[in-house]
N, C-alpha and C positions, 0 to 999 in steps of 0.2 A: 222135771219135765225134759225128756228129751227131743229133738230134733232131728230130721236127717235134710240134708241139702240134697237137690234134685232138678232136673232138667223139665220144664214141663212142657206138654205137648206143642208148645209155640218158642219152645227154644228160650226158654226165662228161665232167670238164675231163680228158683222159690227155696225157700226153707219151710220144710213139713213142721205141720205144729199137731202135739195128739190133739185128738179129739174134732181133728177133722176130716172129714170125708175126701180117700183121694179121688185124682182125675184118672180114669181110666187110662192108658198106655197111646201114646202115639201111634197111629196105625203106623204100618212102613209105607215110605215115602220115596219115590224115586228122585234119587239127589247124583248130583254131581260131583266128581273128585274133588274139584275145590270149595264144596258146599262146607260149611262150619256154622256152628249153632253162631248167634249174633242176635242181640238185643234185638224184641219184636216194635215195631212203630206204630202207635194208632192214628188213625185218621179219621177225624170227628167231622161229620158234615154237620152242618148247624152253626149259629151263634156259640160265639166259644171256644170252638176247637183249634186244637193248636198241634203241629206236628212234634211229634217225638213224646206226646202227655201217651198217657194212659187212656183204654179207651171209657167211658160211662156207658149208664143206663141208657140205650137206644143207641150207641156209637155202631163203629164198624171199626175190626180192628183188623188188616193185612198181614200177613207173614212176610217178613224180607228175604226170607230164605231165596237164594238166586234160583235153586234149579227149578223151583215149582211154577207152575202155572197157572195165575189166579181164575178163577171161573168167572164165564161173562154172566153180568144180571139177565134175565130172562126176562120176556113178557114187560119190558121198559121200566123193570124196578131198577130202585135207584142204587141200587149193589147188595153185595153178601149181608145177610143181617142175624145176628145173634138172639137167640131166645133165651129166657130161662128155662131150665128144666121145671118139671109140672112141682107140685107140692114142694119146690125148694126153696130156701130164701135166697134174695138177690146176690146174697155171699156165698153161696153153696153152689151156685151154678153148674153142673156138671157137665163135660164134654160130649157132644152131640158129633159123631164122625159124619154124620150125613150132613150136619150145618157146620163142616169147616170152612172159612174161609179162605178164600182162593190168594195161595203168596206169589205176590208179584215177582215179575220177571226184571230183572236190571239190564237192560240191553245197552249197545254203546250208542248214542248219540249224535244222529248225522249231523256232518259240517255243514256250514252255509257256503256257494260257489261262491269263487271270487270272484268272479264279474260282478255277482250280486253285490258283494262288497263292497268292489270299485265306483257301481251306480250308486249305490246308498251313500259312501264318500262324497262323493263330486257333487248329491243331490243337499248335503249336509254342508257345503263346503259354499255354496252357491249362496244359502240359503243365508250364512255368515256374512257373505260378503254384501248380499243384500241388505241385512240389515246396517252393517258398518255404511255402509252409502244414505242409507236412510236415516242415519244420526248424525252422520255430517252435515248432507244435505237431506234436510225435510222436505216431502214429499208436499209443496205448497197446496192449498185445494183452495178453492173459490167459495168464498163462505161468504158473511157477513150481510151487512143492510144493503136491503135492494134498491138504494137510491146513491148515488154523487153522497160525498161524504162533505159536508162544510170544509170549506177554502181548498177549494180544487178550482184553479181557472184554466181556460183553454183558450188561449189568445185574447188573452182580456175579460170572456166572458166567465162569470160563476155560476158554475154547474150545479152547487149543492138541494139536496134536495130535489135533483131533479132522475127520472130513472134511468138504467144505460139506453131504454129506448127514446125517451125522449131527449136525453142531452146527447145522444149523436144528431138524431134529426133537427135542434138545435143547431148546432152548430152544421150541419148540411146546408142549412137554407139559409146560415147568415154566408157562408162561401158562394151558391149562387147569386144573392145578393149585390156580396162584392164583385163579384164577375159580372153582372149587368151595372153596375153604377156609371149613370153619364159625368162625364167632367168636359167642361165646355170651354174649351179655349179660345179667348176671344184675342182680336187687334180690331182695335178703332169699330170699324162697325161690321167684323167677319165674325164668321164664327165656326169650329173644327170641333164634332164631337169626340171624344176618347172615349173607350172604354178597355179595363183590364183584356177580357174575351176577347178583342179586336188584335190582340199580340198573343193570343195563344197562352196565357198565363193561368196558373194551374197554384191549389193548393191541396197540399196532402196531408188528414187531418187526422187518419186511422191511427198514425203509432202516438199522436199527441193525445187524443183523446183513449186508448189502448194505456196508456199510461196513467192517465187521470183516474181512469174505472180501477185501478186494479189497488191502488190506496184504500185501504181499510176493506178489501177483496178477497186479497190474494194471502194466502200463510196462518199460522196456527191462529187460536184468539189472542194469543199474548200479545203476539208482533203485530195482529190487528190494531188492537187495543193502543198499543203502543203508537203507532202510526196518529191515528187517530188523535189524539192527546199532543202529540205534537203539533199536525196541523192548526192545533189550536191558536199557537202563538207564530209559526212560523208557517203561512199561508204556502201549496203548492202551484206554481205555475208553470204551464205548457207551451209554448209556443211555436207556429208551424209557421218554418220559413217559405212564401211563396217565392213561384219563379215563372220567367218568362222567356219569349222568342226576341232576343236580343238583335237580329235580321229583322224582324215585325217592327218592334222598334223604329231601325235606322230607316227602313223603309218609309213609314209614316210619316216620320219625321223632315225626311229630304221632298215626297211629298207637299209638305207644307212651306217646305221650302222655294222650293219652286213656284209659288204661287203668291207670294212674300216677296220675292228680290227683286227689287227697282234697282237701274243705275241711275247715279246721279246726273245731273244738267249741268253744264258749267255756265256763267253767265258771261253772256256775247259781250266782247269789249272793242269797238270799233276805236281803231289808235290815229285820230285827226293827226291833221299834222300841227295841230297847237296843244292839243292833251287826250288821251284816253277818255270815251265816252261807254256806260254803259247802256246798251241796246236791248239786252235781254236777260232777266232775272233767271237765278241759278232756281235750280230743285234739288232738294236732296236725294239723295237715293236709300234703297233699305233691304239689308242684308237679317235673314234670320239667324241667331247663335243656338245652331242647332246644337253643339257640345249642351249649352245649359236646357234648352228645352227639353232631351234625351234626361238629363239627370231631373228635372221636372216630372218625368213621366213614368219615372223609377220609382219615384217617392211617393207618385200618386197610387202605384199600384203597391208598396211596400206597407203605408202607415195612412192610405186615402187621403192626405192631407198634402199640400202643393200648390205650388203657386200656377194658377191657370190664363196668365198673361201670356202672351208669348213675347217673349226676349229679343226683341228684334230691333237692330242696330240702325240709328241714320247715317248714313256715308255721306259725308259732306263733300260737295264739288274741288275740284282743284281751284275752281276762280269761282267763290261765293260772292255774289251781289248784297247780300244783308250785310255785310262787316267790310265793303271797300269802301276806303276813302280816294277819290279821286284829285289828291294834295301834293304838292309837290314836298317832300321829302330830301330831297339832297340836288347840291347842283355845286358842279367846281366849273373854273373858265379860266382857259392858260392864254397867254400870247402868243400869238402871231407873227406880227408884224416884222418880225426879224428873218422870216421866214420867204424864201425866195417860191416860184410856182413850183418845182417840180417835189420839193416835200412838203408843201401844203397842199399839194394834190395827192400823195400819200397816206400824208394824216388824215384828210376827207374820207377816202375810200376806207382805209381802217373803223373808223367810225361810223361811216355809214352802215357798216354790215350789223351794226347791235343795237341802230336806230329805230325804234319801235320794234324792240326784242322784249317779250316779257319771261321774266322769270321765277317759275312757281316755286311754291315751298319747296323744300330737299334737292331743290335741281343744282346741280354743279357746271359752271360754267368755265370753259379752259378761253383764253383769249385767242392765242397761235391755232384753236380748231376752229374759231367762231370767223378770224378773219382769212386764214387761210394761207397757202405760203404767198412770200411775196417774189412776183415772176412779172416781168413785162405782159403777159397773156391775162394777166388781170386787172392791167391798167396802170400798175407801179411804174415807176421812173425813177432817174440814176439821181441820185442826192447826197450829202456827206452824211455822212453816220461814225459812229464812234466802234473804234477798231482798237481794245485797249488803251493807252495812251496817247496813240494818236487819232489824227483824223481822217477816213477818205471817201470816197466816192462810192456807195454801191445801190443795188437797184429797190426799192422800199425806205430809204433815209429819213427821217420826221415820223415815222409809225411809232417812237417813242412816247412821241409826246401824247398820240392818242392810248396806248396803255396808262399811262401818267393821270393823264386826265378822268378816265374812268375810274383807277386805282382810288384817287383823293374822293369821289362821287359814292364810290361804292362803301368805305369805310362810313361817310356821313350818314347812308342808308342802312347802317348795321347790320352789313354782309359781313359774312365769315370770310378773310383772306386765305387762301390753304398754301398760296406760293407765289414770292414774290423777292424780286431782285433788284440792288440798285445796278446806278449806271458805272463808271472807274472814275469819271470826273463829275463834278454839279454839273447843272442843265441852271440854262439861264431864265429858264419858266417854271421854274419850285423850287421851293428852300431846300433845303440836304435832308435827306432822311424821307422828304415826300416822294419821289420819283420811282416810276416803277420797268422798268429796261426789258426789252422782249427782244427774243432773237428766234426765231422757226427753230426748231427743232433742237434745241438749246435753253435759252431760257424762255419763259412762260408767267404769266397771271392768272390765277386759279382762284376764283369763287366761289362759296357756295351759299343758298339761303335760308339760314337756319330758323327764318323767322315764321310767324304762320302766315302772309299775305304775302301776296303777287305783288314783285314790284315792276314799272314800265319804265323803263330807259328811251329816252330823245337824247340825238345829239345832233350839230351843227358848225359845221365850220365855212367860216370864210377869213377875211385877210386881216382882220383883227385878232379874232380870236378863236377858240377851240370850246367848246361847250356840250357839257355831259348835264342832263337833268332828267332824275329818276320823279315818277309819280307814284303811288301806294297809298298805302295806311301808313303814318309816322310811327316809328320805332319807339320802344318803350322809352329812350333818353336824347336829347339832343347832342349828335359827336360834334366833336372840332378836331383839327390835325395840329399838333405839334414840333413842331422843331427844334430842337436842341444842338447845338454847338458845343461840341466839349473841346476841341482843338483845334486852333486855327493857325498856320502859317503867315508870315509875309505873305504884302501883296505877290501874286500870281507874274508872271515876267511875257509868260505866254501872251501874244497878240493875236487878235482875231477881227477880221471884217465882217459886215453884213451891207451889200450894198441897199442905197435909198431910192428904188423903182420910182416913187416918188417925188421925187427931190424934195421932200419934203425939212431935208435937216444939212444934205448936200445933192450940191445938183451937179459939178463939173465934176469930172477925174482930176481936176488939176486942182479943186479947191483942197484944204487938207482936210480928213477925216475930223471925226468928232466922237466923243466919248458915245457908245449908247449905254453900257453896262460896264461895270468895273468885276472884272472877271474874279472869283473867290480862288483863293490859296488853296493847297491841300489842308483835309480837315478829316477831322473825327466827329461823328453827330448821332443821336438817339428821337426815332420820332415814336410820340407818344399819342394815343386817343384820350382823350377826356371828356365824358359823360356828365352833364348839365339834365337837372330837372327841367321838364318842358315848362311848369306853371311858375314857380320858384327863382330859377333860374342858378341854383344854387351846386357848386360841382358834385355831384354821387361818386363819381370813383375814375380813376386815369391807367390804364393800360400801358404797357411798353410794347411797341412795335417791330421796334429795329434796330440794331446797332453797328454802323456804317462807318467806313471809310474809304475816304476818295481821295484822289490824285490834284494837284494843283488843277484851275479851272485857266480863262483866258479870258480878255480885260476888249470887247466887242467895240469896236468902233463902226459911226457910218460912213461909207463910201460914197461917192457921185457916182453916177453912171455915164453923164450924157457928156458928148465931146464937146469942148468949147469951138472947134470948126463945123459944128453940125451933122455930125456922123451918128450913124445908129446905136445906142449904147451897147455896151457889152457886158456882159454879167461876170463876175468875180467870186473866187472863192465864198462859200458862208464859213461863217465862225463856228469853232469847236462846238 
């Protein structure tokens, strides 16, 4: 059998085989320099077809030859179609030149612009980035049950089960509510309504409640789900802090105040001249503490709960008539008698000025203010007074003894001493250590009452004695004044007169003197208080007072005054 190899009219490698029918001759064909024969490609329309197969019974097969021009379908068939020829078999097919099919043309390829490009990037690049954002963050949506989810509260109230339209108006109507609630503050038989709305106080419930809805709400089912499950064991709560006109407040408040504030009464104490009589019962007075009413009215409008008294203060009088005793409480009494007129007219005037003087709690009394200086223009006269170690003549002399005297009066009364001096020598009308020395603008006696009740001071001098007596309420303990000697000299060498106006002990200048006082030596002494139970009588505790020393004293004899020829007496030196 022989064969010949051959080109056929579509450009295929065939090998002739005898015995079969050739293909008539390719017509010529206007082709192109670079045209070259090149494997034909069928293009199967249908189920099946596959580019670069071979074509089948009903295909369409194309020529790829570049230069040719395939023919367009006509009359909207659906391309070139191949027939068999008449009486042939499906393998004998023979070539029909008027049914060639039309070889496509390979043309080159338009670009796409690049604007195009750059929009189609940036629309691909966008499109990236949105999703990376929406994997980060998921895009929450508002899903789930159309009710409060169990254990959601909102200021205490539970919302569950209820929907978002009725647990906002829930909670609306318990916020007006609180805004009308009276709270009635009463005293004794008044009465002040409050209300929140009356200070402009406001509650803002949107982001609390905004909050509560969006639990088991908001986010995929997972994190619903999730939410949810939780609440179970670990209930959610909201709470919306209210707020107010703090001016509305104070306003109000001082308001009530104003209408609240008594001053107190003191009770009228008319000072006989034998004791202090009460005339007129005290009143208390009554101050409002607005500080605590204002935080009262904080808390009413924070948690409705508060105390709706009003806090208001009794001011008790400076002289209360329910708690005086009108008792004599302390009384000292110095002598006299050694004393010539013009310093017992000193010591008079000194004491008279604190003679029905009362003094209230906390008052501080200075003695040199109360009696004033001592000047002829006030009635003072020239007397011996103690000048250092010696003795002489100036104008106020004896005012000692009226400091002295009050000094011993006011300790028994359980006044606070703040300042207090001895004298350089004893005094012949107190023991050492009791004595208290005043000099204007130098030294001083300073008082003060640290006790709670008004005490009354009386005093009285004439040619016996000197006399201070406080009336009051009795002090928590009964005082005594102590004296102590810790060093004592020889007798004293110093001589001292006192004449006897009297003649009571000597009556001529020619008779001799007589002992009145044996003057003390220099010494060293400590005066001490000492606190006695008033029922008991048993000592509670002893204080130290002082610790003093003095100068030798002088040993007082009396004098006569009267002449034994009958002549007018003459007055003499007084003693140290």
């Amino acid at each position: 059998m022989t064969s010949e190899r051959y080109y056929n009219n579509y450009g295929d490698y065939a090998l002739y085989r005898p015995g079969t029918q050739r293909r008539p001759p390719r017509p010529e064909m206007q082709q192109t320099e670079s045209a070259r024969p090149r494997r034909a490609y069928a293009v199967q329309t249908g189920p099946g077809s596959a580019r670069g197969s071979r074509p089948t019974n009903g295909g369409t097969q194309y020529g790829r030859n570049p230069g040719i021009t395939p023919r367009r379908p006509q009359n909207g068939s659906q391309g070139p179609q191949r027939r068999p020829l008449e009486g042939a078999q499906p393998s004998q097919r023979r070539f029909d030149p008027s049914r060639r099919p039309p070889v496509r043309t390979q043309n080159r390829r338009k670009g796409i612009p690049l604007a195009v490009k750059l929009g189609i990037g940036a629309i691909l690049l966008g499109v990236l980035i949105f999703i990376g954002v929406r994997m980060l963050n998921p895009v929450v949506e508002e899903t789930g049950p159309e009710v409060f989810v169990n254990n959601v509260f909102v200021n205490g109230e539970n919302l569950a089960g209820l929907t978002k339209e009725e647990g906002y108006s829930l909670m609306y109507a318990k916020r007006d509510q609180w805004l009308n609630t009276t709270y009635p503050l009463t005293y004794k038989d008044r009465t002040w309504n409050f209300t929140p709305a009356s200070v402009n106080a406001r509650l803002e419930l949107d982001d609390s409640l905004d909050q509560a809805w969006s639990l088991g709400h908001i986010g995929d089912q997972a994190s619903r789900e999730e939410i949810i499950t939780a609440l179970q064991t670990s209930p959610a709560s909201f709470t919306s802090e209210p707020t107010y006109d703090e001016a509305a407040i104070d306003q109000f408040v001082a308001s009530i105040a104003r209408e609240v504030q008594t001053e107190p009464v003191d009770a009228e104490i008319t000072l006989t001249a034998k004791k202090p009589e009460i005339t007129r019962a005290s009143v208390n007075g009554t101050r409002l503490d607005e500080a605590a009413l204002k935080a009262n009215l904080i808390q009413l409008i924070e948690t409705g709960k508060g105390d709706t008294q009003l806090p208001v203060i009794e001011i008790q009088p400076t002289v209360a008539s329910d708690n005086m005793e009108m008792d004599i409480i302390a009384t000292c009494e110095t002598d006299t008698t050694f004393r010539g007129h013009p310093s017992r007219t000193n010591l008079r005037l000194a004491l008279e000025r604190f003679n029905l003087l009362a003094v209230y709690p906390g008052d501080v009394i200075k003695f040199n203010e109360v009696v004033g200086p001592r000047t002829e223009a006030l009635g003072y006269q020239e007397a011996p007074e103690y000048a250092g170690s010696n003795k002489e003549m100036g104008i106020g002399g004896g005012v000692c003894q009226a400091s002295t005297t009050l000094y011993n009066a006011l300790l028994q009364a359980g006044m606070t001493i703040t300042e207090r001096h001895c004298h350089t020598m004893t005094v012949t009308y107190v023991d050492p250590s009791r004595d208290a020395a005043v000099n204007y603008g130098k030294k001083d006696l300073v008082f003060r009452n640290d006790t709670e009740h008004t005490i009354y001071i009386y005093t009285d001098v004439n040619k016996k004695r000197a006399q201070v007596i406080i009336y009051g309420t009795r002090p928590k303990y009964r005082y005594e004044i102590e004296s102590w000697v810790l060093r004592e000299n020889a007798e004293s060498t110093k001589i001292g007169y006192q004449d006897d106006e009297e003649g009571d002990h000597v009556y001529y200048t020619t008779d001799p003197p007589v002992l009145y006082r044996k003057g003390r030596g220099s010494c060293e002494s400590e005066g001490w208080l000492v606190a006695y139970d008033w029922e008991t009588g048993n000592e509670v505790e002893r204080t130290k007072l002082s610790h003093d020393v003095y100068s030798a004293g002088v040993n007082v004899y009396w004098r006569g005054v009267h002449d034994p020829n009958g002549d007018t007496p003459t007055s003499s030196p007084e003693p140290y």
